[in-house]
C-alpha positions, -999 to 999 in steps of 0.1 A, spaced: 0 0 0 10 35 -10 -5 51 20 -6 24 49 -24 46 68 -35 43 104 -61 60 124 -41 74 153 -18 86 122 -47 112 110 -45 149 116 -81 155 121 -114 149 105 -134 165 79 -162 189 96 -173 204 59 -174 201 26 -183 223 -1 -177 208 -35 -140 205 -40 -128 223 -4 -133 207 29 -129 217 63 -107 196 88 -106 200 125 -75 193 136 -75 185 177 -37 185 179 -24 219 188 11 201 177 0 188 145 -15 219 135 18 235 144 33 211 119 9 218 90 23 245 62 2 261 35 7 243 1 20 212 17 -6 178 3 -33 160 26 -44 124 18 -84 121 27 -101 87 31 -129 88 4 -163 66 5 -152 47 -23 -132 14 -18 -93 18 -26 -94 53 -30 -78 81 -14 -85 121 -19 -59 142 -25 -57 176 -15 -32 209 -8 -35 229 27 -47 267 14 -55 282 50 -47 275 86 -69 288 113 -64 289 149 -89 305 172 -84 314 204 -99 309 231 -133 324 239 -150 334 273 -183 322 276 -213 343 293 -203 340 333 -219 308 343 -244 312 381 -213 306 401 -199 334 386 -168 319 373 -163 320 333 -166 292 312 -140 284 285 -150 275 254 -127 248 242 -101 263 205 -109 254 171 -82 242 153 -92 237 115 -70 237 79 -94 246 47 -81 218 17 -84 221 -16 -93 191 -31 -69 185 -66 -74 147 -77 -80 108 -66 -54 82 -63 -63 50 -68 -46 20 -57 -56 -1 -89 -69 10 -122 -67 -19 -151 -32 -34 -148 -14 -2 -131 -12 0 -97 -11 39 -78 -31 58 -104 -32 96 -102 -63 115 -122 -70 150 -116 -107 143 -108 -126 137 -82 -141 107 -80 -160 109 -48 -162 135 -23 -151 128 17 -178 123 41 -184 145 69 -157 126 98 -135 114 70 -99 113 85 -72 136 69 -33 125 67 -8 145 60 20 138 32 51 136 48 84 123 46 84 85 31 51 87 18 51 121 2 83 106 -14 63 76 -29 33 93 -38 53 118 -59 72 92 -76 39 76 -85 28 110 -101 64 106 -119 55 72 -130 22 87 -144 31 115 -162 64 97 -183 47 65 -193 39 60 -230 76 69 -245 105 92 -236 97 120 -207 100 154 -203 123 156 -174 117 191 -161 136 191 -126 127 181 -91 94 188 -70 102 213 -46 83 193 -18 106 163 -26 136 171 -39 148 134 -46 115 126 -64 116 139 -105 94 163 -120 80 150 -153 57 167 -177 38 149 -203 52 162 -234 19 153 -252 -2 173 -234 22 202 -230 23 206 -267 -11 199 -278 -31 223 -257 -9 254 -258 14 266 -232 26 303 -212 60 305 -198 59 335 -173 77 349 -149 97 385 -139 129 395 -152 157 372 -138 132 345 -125 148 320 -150 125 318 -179 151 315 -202 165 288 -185 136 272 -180 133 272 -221 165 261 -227 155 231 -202 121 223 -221 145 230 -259 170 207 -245 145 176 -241 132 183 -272 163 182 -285 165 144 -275 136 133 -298 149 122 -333 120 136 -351 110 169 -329 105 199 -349 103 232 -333 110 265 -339 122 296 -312 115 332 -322 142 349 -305 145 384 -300 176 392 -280 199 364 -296 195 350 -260 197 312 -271 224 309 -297 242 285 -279 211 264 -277 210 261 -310 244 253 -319 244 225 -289 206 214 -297 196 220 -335 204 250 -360 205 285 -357 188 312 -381 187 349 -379 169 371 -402 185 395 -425 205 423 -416 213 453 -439 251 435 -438 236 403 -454 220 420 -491 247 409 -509 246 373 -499 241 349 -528 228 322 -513 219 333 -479 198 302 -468 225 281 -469 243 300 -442 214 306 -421 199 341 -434 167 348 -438 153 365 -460 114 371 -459 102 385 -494 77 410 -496 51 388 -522 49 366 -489 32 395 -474 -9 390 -476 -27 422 -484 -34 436 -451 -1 437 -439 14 452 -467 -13 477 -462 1 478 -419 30 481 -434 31 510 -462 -5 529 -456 -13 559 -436 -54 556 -425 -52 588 -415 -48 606 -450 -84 610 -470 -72 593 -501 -65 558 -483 -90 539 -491 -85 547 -532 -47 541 -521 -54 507 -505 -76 498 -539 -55 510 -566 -27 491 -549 -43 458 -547 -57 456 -582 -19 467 -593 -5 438 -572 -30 410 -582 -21 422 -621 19 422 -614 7 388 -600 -11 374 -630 15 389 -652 44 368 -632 22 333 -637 13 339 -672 53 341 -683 60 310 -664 33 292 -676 17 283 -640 -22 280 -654 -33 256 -626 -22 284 -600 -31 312 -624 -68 294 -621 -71 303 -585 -49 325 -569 -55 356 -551 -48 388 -537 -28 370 -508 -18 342 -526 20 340 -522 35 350 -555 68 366 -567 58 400 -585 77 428 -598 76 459 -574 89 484 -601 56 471 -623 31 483 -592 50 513 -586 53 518 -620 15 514 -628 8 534 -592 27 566 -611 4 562 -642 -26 564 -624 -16 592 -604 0 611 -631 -28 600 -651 -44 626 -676 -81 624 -694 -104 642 -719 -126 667 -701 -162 682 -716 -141 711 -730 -104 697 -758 -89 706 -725 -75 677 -707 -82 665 -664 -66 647 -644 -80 610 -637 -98 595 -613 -67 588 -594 -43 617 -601 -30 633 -575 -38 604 -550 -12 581 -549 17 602 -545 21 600 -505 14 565 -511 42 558 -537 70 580 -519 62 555 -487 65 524 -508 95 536 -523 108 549 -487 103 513 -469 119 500 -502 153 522 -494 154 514 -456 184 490 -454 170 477 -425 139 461 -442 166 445 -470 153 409 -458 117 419 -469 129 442 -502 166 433 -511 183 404 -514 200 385 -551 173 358 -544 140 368 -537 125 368 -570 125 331 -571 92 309 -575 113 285 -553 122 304 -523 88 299 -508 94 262 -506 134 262 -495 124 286 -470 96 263 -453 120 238 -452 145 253 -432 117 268 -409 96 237 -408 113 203 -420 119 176 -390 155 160 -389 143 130 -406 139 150 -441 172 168 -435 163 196 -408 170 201 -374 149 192 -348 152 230 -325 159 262 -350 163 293 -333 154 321 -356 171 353 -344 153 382 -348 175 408 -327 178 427 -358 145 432 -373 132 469 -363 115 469 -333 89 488 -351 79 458 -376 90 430 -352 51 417 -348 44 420 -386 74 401 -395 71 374 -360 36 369 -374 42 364 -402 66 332 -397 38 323 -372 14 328 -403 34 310 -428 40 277 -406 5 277 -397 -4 285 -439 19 254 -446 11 229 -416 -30 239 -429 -25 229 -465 -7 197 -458 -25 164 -460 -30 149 -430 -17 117 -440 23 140 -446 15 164 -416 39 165 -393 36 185 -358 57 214 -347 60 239 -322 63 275 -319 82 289 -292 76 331 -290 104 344 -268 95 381 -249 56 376 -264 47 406 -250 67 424 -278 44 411 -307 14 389 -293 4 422 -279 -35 439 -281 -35 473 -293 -9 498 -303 1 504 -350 -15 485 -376 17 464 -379 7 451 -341 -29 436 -351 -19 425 -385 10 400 -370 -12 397 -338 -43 380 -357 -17 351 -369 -8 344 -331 -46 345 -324 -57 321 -352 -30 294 -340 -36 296 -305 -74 291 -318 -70 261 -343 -39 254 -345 -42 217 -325 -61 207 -355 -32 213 -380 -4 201 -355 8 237 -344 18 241 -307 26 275 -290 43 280 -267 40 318 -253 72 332 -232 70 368 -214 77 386 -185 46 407 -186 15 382 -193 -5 410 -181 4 428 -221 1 395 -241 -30 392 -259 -58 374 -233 -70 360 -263 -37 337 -271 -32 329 -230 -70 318 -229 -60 292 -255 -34 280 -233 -37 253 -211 -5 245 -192 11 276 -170 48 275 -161 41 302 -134 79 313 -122 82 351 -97 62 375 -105 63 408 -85 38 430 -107 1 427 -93 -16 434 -126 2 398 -141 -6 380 -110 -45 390 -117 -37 377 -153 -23 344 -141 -50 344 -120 -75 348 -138 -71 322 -163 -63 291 -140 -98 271 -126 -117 290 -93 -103 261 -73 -68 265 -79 -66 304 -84 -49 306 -49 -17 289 -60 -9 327 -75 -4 339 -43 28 320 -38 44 335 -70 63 366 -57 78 338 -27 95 316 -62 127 310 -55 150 320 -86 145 286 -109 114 275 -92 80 273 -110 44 269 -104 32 239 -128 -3 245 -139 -23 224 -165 -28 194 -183 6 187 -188 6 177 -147 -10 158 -129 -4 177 -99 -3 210 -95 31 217 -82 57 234 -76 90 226 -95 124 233 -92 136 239 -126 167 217 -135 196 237 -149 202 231 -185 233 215 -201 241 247 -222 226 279 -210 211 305 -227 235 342 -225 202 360 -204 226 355 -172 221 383 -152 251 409 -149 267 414 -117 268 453 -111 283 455 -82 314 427 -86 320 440 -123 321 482 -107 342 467 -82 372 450 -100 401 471 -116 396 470 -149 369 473 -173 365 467 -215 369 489 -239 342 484 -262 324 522 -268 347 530 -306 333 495 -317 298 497 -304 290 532 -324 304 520 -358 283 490 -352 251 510 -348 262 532 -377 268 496 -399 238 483 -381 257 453 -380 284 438 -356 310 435 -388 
């Protein structure tokens, strides 16, 4: 028996219930003294070889309380209540089929009013979490996360299943040790031979994960134009044509002028003709057929702008010989000089320069760097670095990656689809509600995912230190919480706020975290609990700088000359 269990063991008796909490008295001044907050109580349940399993929210002591003065006129003492509030998290059973010691986070009775309590302590808290181990990793290899902070010599597993099928939030305040906690998830990924994932990485935070664990990609930089074949050595590129027609629109047009709306219709019946032209000189009639405004097509840029010009320099017969200008004339201009000023920038190269981006083919190369499991020749992590994209674009160009594996994973036959994950490191930055055009355009990609994704075989996995500014609609999606610190009262509410009524009070323990310890929330557990976070084998560079040690020593580097021709260059050289 997993919990051989005697009466004079028990703590108390239940004296309430109400749904999943119950009251228990607890008689023993010394074992209340003994009971913590957040530790686990075993409750006998009315069902035969079951036990309920609960964690301690509140302790309450009252003192004691004076009576009215009894007819001999000394006081009466009423005797102290001693009671613990439980929530009630799951059943073990001793035998379900051919396993023995079966955890399920339902309840499958409720106590009885006198049911005896036990507390989880030392050799039995030790067995029963290695039987929540044992549940969690069976079925194939397991996601070792780290140790349970209530045991430390029993393993914290996650059930990698789970975890990636129903969405998951990484959160936690600067320094808490998300990153590493990433790096620790990446790294068992890592492990599978035919994993496929992909990190969006904004600060170049995990580049030694991915030459340890998989491959590393960064998008464009205005140093990497000139590169021939850039995909072979990592570089991104992400054409414009792969842009649908709303966030070209984020991207180039100005709602506030009065001629947008002719703008935003001259330009979409110049692209879907620049388009056609493209398809009819390669001789694609089966795409030609059916393609669209957003369909994914190389097209000549100097054609649109080209054609935009003629319309807006356009010139027509008027009632008198005298000649007007057209419909359009006068119109586009503002519209054209932005085109042609986002066309310039050298920091948006990897969306309007490159030697390569006019090929039919890039589309599919491209995907299969992003996308392609290590079976068909890719790596099973990619870390796409995104430290140089402008931080004013960064959500139009994060979604669309996020838009284009979702595009590809949705067209795939089921019978060829293959499952992979998208990691979104700082989300906050571009899974964000409100702010430019640019934000909602990339945002609506995150949203559809987090929506439908499951169904096509796209995980997400949504990292930030400010929950409380990623979109509610995403974290709603999201089933499993890896809750680290958090200080900031307005992301605790958000935490809150999206875990069940019964277990909303495990938030409160977030701002006591230690620095690697999380708050495991979801389906990926079977137990609520609290994990410490096992430190990865290669770590990502997010350690935190020691001020004080590094003002203290003698000498210091020399970098200031380098750093301002590097933001001149925008690129390290």
């Amino acid at each position: 028996m997993l919990f051989d269990t005697k009466d004079e063991d028990a703590i108390g008796s239940v004296v309430a219930v109400d749904t999943a909490t119950v009251l228990v008295d607890v008689p023993n001044p010394e074992d209340l003294r003994r009971l913590q907050v957040n530790r686990l109580v075993a409750l006998l349940a009315s069902g035969a070889g079951q036990r309920l399993v609960g964690v301690i929210t509140h302790i309450r002591r009252r003192g004691a309380a004076l009576d009215d003065t009894d007819r001999d006129g000394g006081e009466d003492e009423a005797p102290s209540e001693d009671e613990i509030k439980v929530t009630l998290i799951g059943t073990l059973l001793d035998r379900a089929g051919d396993a023995n010691y079966v955890f399920r986070r339902t309840l499958e009775s409720v106590p009885g009013i006198g049911a005896l309590c036990f507390s989880l302590e030392g050799e039995q808290l030790t067995a029963f979490m290695r039987a929540i181990a044992r549940g969690t990793a069976s079925g194939g290899p397991a996601l070792h996360l780290g140790t349970y902070t209530l045991d430390a010599d029993a393993a914290a597993y996650l059930d990698g299943n789970r975890l990636f099928q129903r969405h998951a939030a990484i959160v936690g305040g600067t320094g808490a040790g998300k990153s590493f906690t990433v790096a620790r998830i990446v790294e068992q990924v890592a492990k599978l031979p035919s994993a496929s994932a992909l990190v969006l990485d904004v600060h170049g935070e995990y580049a030694p994960i991915a030459t340890a664990c998989g491959r590393g990609l960064r998008v464009a930089g205005p140093a990497d134009l000139d590169e021939t074949d850039p995909l072979a050595h990592g570089v991104v590129f992400l054409p414009y044509w792969m842009l649908t027609y709303e966030e070209m629109l984020a991207l180039l047009l100005d709602r506030s002028d009065q001629n947008a709306p002719n703008q935003a219709m001259v330009f979409s019946r110049a692209v879907v003709e620049a388009k056609r032209a493209r398809l009819e000189a390669e001789g694609r009639a089966d795409v030609l057929a059916n393609f669209t405004v957003d369909s994914p097509i190389p097209y000549d840029l100097d054609a649109v702008i080209r054609r935009l010009r003629e319309l807006d320099e356009e010139r027509v017969d008027g009632r008198s010989s005298a000649s007007k200008g057209g419909p359009f004339a006068g119109k586009l201009i503002r519209f054209i000089e932005r085109l042609e000023a986002k066309r310039g920038d050298r920091r948006l190269g990897f969306l309007f320069g490159g030697a390569t981006l006019d090929d039919y083919g890039w589309m599919e190369r491209l995907c299969r760097l992003l996308m392609s499991p290590a079976a068909h020749g890719g790596a099973q992590v990619r870390v796409l670095d995104l430290s140089e994209v402008p931080s004013d674009v960064l959500p139009l160009v994060a979604g669309l990656v996020a838009r284009l594996v979702f595009s590809v994973q949705q067209w795939t036959r089921r019978e060829a689809r293959h499952p992979i994950a998208l990691l979104c490191d700082e989300a906050h930055l571009y899974v964000a509600s409100g702010g430019a055009s640019v934000h909602e355009a990339g945002l609506r990609s995150f949203e559809r995912i987090a929506k439908e994704g499951r169904k096509y075989g796209v995980s997400l996995v949504v990292i930030s230190q400010r929950p409380a500014e990623v979109s509610h609609t995403v974290l709603s999606q999201c089933s499993n919480f890896v809750a680290m610190r958090l200080g900031n009262a307005e992301d605790r509410a958000v935490v809150r706020g999206l875990l069940p009524d019964n277990l909303g009070g495990f938030v409160d323990v977030l701002p006591l975290l230690d620095v690697g310890e999380a708050l495991v929330v979801g389906d990926a557990t079977l137990l609520p609990s609290r994990i410490r976070v096992a430190k990865p084998a290669v770590p990502p560079l997010s350690a935190t700088v020691d001020f004080w040690d590094r003002w203290a020593a003698h000498d210091a580097p020399d970098g200031l000359a380098a750093a301002v021709e590097a933001v001149r260059r925008q690129t390290w050289g």
